[in-house]
ROSEZA-123089 format. One record per residue: x, z, y of N, C-alpha, C, O in turn. Coordinates in steps of 0.1 Angstrom, whole numbers, plus 2048, in hexadecimal, padded with zeros to 3 digits. Example, Ala and Ser with C-alpha at 12.3 -4.5 7.8 and 13.67 -1.06 7.14 Angstrom:
# residues 2
88484E7C787B84E7D388484E7DF88E8557DF
8808477EA8898477F588184F80088685080B
END
This chain:
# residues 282
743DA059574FD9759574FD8E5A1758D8A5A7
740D8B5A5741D7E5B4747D8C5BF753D8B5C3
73ED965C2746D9E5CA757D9F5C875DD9E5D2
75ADA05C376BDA65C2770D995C477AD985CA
768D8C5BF773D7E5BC772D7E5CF77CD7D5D6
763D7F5D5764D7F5E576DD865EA774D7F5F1
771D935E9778D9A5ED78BD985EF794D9A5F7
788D915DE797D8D5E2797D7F5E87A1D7C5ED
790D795E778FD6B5F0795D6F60079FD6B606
78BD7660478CD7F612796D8261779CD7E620
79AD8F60C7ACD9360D7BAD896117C3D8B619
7B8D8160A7C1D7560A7BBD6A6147C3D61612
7B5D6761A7B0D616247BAD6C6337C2D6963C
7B5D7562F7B7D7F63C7C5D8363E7C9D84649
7D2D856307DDD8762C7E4D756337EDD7463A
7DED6E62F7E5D616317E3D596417EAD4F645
7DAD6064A7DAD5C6557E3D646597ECD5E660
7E6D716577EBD7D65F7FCD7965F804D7B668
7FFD7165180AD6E652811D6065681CD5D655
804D59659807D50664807D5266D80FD4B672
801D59675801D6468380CD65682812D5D68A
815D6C67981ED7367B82CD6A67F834D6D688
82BD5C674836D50673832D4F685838D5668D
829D49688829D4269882CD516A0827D4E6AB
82FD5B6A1832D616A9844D636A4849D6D6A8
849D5D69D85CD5869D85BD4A6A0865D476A7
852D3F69D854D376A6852D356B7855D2B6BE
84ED3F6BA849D3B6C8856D3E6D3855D3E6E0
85ED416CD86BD466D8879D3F6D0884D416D4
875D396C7880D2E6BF885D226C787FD186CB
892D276C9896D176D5891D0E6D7889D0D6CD
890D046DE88FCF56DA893CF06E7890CF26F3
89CCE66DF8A5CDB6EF8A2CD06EC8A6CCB6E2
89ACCC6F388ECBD6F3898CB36F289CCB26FE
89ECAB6EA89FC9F6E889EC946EB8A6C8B6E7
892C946F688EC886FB88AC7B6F2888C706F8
88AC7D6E5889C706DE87BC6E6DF872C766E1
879C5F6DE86AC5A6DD861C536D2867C4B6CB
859C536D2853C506C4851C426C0853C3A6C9
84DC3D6B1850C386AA840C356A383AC3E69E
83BC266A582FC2669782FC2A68B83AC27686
827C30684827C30675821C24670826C1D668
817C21675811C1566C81FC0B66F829C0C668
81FC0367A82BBFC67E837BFC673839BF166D
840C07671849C0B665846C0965D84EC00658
83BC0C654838C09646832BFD64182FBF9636
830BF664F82FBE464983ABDB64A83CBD1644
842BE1656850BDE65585ABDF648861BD6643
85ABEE64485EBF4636857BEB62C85CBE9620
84DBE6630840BE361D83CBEC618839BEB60C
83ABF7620837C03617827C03617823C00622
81DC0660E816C0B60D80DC1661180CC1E608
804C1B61D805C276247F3C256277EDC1A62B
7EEC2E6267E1C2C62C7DFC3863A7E6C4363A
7D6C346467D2C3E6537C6C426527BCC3D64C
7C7C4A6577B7C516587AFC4C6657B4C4C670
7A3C47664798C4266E794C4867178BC42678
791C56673787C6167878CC63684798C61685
787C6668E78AC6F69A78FC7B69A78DC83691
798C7D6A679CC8E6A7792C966A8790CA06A0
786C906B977EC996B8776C906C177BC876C8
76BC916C1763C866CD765C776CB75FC706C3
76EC736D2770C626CF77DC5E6D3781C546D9
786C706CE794C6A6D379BC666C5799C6E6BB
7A2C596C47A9C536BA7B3C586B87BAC5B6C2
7B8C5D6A97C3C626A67D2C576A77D0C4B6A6
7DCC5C6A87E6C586AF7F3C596A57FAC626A2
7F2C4B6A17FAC4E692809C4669680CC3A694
812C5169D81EC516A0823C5E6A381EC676A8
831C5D69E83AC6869A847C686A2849C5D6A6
851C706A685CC6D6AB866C636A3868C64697
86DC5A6AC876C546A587CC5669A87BC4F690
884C6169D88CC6A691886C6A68488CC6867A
879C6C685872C71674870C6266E870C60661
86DC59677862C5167086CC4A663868C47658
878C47667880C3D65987AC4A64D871C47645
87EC5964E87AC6064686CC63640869C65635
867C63648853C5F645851C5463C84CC56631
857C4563F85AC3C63885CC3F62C853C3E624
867C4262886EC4961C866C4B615863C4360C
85EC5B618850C5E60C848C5560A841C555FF
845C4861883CC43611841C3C60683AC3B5FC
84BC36607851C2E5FC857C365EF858C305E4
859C415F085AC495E184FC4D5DC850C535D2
841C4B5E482EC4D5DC82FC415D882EC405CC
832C385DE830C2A5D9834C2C5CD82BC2F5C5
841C2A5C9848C2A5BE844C335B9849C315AE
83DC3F5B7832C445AD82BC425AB825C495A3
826C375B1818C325B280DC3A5B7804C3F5B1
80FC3D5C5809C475D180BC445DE817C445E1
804C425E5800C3D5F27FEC495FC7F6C525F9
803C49605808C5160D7FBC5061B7FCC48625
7F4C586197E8C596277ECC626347EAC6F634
7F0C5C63E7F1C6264B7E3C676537DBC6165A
7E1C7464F7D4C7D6537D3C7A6677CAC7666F
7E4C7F6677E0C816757F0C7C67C7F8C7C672
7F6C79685800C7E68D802C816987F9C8969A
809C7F6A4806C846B17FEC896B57F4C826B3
7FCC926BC7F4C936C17F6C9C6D57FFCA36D8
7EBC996DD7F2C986EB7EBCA86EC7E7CB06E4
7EDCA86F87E8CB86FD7D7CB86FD7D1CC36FB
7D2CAC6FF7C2CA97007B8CA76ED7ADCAA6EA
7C4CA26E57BECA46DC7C1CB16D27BACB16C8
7C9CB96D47CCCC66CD7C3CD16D37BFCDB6CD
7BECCC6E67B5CD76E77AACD36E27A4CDD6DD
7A4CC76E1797CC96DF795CC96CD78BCCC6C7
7A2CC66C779ECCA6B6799CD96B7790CDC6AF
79ECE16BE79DCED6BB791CF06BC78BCF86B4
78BCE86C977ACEC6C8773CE26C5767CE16C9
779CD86BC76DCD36B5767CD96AB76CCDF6A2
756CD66AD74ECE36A8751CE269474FCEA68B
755CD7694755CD5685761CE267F761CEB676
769CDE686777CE9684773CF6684773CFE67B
771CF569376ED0569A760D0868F762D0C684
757D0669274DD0B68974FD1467774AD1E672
757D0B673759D10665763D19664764D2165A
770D1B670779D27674774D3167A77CD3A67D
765D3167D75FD3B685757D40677757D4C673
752D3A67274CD3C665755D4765C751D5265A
761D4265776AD4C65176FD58657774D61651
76DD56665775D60669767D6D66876DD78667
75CD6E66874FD7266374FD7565A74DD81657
751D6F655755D7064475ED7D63F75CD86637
76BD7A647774D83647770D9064B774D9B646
768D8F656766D9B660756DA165674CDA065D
755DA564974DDA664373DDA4648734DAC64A
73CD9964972CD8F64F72CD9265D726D89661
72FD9A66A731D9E673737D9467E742D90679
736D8E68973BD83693743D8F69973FD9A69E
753D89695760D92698764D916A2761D876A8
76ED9B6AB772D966B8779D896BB780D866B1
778D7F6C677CD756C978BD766C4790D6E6BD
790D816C779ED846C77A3D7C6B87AED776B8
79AD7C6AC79DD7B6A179FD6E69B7A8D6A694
792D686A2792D586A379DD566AC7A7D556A5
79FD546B87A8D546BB7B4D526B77B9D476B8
7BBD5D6B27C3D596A97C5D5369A7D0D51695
7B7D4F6937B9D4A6877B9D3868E7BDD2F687
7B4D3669B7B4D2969F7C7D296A57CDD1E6A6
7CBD316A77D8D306A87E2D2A69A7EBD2269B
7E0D2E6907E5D2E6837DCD1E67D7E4D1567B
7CDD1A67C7CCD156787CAD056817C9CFB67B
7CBD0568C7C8CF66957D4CFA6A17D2CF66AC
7DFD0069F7E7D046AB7E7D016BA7ECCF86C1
7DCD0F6BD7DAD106CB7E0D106D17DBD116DC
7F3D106D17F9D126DC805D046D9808D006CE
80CCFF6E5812CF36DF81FCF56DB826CEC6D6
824D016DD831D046D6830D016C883BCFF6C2
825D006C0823D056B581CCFA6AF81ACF96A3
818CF16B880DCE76B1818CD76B1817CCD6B9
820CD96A5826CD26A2824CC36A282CCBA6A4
815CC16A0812CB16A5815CAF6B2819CA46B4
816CB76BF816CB56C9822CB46CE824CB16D9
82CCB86C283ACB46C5840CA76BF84CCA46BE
831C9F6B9839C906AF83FC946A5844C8C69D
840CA36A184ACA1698842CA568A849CAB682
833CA268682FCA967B81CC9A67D816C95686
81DC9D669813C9566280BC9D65D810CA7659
7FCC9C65C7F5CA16527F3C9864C7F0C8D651
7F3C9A63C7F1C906327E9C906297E4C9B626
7E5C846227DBC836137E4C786097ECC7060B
7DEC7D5FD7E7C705F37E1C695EC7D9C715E6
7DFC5C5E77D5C585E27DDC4F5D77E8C4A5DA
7D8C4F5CD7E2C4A5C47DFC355BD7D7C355B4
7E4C2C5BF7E8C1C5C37DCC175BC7D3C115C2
7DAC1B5AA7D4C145A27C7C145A27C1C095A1
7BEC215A37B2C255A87AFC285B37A3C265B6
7B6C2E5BD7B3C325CB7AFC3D5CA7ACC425D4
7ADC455C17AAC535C27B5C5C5CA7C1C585CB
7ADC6B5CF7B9C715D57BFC7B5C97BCC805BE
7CAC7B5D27D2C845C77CFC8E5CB7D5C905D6
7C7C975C87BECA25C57C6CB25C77CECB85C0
7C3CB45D17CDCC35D97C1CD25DB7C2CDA5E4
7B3CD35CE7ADCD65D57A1CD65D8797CD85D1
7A5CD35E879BCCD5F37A0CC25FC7ABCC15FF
795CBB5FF79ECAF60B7A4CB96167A4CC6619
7ACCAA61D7AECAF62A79DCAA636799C9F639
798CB963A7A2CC2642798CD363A790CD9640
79ECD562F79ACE462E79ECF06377A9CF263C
791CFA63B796D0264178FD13639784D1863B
79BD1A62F792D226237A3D2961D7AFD2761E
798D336157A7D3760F7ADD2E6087B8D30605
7A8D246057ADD196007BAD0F6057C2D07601
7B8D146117C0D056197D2D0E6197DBD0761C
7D5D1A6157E6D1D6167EBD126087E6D0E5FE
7F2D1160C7FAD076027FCD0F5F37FBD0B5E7
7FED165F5800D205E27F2D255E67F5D305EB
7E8D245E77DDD2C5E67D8D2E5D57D8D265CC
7D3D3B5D47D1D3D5C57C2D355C17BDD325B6
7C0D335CC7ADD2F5C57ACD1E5C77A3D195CC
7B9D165C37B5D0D5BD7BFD085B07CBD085AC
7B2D045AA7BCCFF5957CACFC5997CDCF85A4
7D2CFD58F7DFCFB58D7E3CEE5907ECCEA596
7DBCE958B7DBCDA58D7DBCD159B7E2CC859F
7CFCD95A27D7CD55B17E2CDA5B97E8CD45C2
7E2CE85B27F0CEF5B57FACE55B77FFCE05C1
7FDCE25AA808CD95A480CCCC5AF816CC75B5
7FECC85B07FDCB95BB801CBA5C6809CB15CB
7FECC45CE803CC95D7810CD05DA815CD05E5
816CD85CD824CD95CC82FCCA5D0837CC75D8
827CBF5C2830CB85C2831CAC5CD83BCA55CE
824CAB5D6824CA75DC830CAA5EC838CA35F2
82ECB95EF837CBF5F5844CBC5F284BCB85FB
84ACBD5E3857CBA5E4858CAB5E9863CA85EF
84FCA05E7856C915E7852C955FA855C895FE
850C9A60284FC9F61185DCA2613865C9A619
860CB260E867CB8613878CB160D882CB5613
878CAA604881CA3602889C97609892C91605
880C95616884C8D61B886C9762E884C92639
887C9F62D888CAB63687BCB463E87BCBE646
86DCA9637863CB163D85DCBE63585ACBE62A
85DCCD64085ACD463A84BCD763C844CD4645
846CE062E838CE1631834CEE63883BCF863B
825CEC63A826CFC649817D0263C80CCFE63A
81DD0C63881CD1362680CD1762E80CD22628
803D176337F8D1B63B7EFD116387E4D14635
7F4D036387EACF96387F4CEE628800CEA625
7E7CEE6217F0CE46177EFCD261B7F1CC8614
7ECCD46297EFCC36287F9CBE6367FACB263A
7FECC763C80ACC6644817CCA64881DCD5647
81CCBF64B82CCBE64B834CBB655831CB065B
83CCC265A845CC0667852CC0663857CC4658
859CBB66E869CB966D86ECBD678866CBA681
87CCC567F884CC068C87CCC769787CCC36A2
875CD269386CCDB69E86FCE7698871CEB68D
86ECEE6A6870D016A4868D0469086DD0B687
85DCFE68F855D0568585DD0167A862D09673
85FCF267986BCED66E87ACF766D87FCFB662
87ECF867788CD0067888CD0E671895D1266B
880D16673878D2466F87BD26662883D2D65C
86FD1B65E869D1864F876D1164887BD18640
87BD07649889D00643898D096448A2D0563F
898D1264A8A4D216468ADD136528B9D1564F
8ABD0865D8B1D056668BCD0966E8B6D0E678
8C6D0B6708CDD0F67D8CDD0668B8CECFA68D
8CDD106958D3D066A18BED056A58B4D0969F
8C3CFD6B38B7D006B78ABCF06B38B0CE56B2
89CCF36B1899CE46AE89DCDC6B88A3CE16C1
89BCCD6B789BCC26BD88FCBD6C288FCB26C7
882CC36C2874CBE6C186ECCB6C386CCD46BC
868CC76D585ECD06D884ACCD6DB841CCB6D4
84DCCF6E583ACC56E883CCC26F3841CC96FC
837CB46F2838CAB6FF82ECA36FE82AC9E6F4
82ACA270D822C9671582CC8470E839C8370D
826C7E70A82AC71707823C6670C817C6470B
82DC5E711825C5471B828C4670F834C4370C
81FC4170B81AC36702822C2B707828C256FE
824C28712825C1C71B834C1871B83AC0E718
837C2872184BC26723851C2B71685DC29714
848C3170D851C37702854C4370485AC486FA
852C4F71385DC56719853C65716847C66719
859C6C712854C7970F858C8171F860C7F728
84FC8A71B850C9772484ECA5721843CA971D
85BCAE722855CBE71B84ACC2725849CBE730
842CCC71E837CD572483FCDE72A84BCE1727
835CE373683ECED73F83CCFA739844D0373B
832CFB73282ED0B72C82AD0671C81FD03719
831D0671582DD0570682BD0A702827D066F7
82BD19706823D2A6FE818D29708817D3570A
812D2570F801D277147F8D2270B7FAD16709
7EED297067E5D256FB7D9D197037D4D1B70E
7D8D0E6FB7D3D046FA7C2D047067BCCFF70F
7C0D126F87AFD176F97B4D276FD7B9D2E6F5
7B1D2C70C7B4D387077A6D3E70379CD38701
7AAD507047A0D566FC795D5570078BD556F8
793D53710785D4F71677BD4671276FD45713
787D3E70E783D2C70B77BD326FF76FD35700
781D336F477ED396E6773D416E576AD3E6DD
773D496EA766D526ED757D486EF74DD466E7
75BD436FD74CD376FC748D316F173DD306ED
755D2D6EB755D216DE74AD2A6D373ED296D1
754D356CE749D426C9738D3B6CC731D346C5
737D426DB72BD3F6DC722D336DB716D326D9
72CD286DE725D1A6DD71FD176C8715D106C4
72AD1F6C072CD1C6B171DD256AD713D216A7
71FD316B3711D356AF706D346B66FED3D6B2
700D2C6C06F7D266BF6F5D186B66EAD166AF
6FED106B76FFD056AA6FCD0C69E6F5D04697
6FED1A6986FAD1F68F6E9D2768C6E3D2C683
6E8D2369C6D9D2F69B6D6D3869C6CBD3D69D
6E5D3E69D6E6D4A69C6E2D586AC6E1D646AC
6E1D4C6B76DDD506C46D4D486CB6D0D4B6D7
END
């Protein structure tokens, strides 16, 4: 029975990247006419609002500070959910937002990330260290290697946690954020109903306010980007691509190449090698 329950663990790990592969290869040629709008605090909003909202203190990766700001456009709506958790008595935790071209490359090789994505993908590749090619692309689907696709880097998307007013416990999806397992697709079979449920209904008080969720990862949400437009049955082209954002003036700037991968395969390859010596393994 542990064999077969592995097997199908495996199956559906390997079925559910492939068809995230598959989503970002229709996002990656999906219009987008940059907007030029400029971003907006979240904390700032939600003390202004009275809303309720907790941030996450961790680092991206090394000792770069996460960057909890959103494009203008979203934030009254960001707002929103936090104040309809409130009023269920749920507090609304901002995991992550923005993020620049410097911190999306190096999440990817932070060894904490990379390490446990190089792990599955082993896993996958039945105990065997698989071609780069593989990793490669499951770091494409799971930390979006390329910035067409890496929706933080367009302002227009949150990763989140929920924690509920009276006790502070989380509202339970699970696993925290940041799972990286067959566990982490949003309908994934291998967690109880009950977090099912949390994370359904969590999703609706999201997507109700126009953010849609990216069905790959159960704790993120974008709006007003090619991936939103895809995933939300959208017409017309997004409004939100990836840009350089200057803190100072407020003034965004599109990337000149937004389909060049972050990390390419060479980069990834080393990483490979850097994870399995951290492992012992060389």
């Amino acid at each position: 029975m542990a064999d077969s329950d592995d097997a199908a663990r495996r199956s559906y790990w390997a079925e559910q990247m492939q068809l995230g592969y598959d989503l970002i290869q229709v996002v990656l040629p999906y219009e987008v006419r940059e907007c030029g709008e400029g971003f907006a605090s979240i904390p700032d909003a939600a003390a202004a609002g009275d809303v309720e909202m907790l941030f996450s203190s961790s680092k991206i990766a090394g000792d770069i500070d996460r960057v909890f700001f959103i494009r203008q456009g979203l934030v009254e709506p960001l707002i929103a959910v936090g104040r309809d958790m409130n009023h269920r008595g749920w507090i609304l935790k901002i995991e992550d937002g923005f993020r620049s071209q410097e911190m999306q490359s190096s999440l990817v090789r932070k060894p904490e990330l990379f390490d446990v994505i190089l792990q599955k993908c082993i896993w996958e590749n039945g105990g065997q260290l698989p071609p780069a090619e593989l990793v490669f692309r499951r770091a494409i689907v799971l930390i979006a290697n390329i910035p067409k696709i890496g929706t933080h880097m367009s302002g227009s998307a949150v990763d989140i946690s929920v924690f509920r007013q009276d006790d502070g416990s989380e509202v339970w999806r699970g696993n925290p954020y940041l799972e990286m397992s067959e566990r982490t697709p949003m309908r994934s079979p291998f967690v109880s109903a009950d977090d099912l449920q949390n994370r359904l209904e969590i999703t609706a008080m999201m997507e109700a306010r126009g953010f849609i969720h990216f069905p790959y990862e159960f704790w993120h949400f974008n709006q007003g980007d090619a991936m939103g437009h895809i995933l939300g049955q959208q017409p017309g082209p997004a409004r939100y691509g990836p840009v350089h954002w200057d803190p100072q003036t407020n003034r965004v700037t599109p990337y000149d190449d937004p389909l060049s991968p972050l990390n390419p395969l060479d980069v990834i390859e080393r990483e490979i090698q850097a994870a399995m010596r951290r492992a012992g393994a060389v």
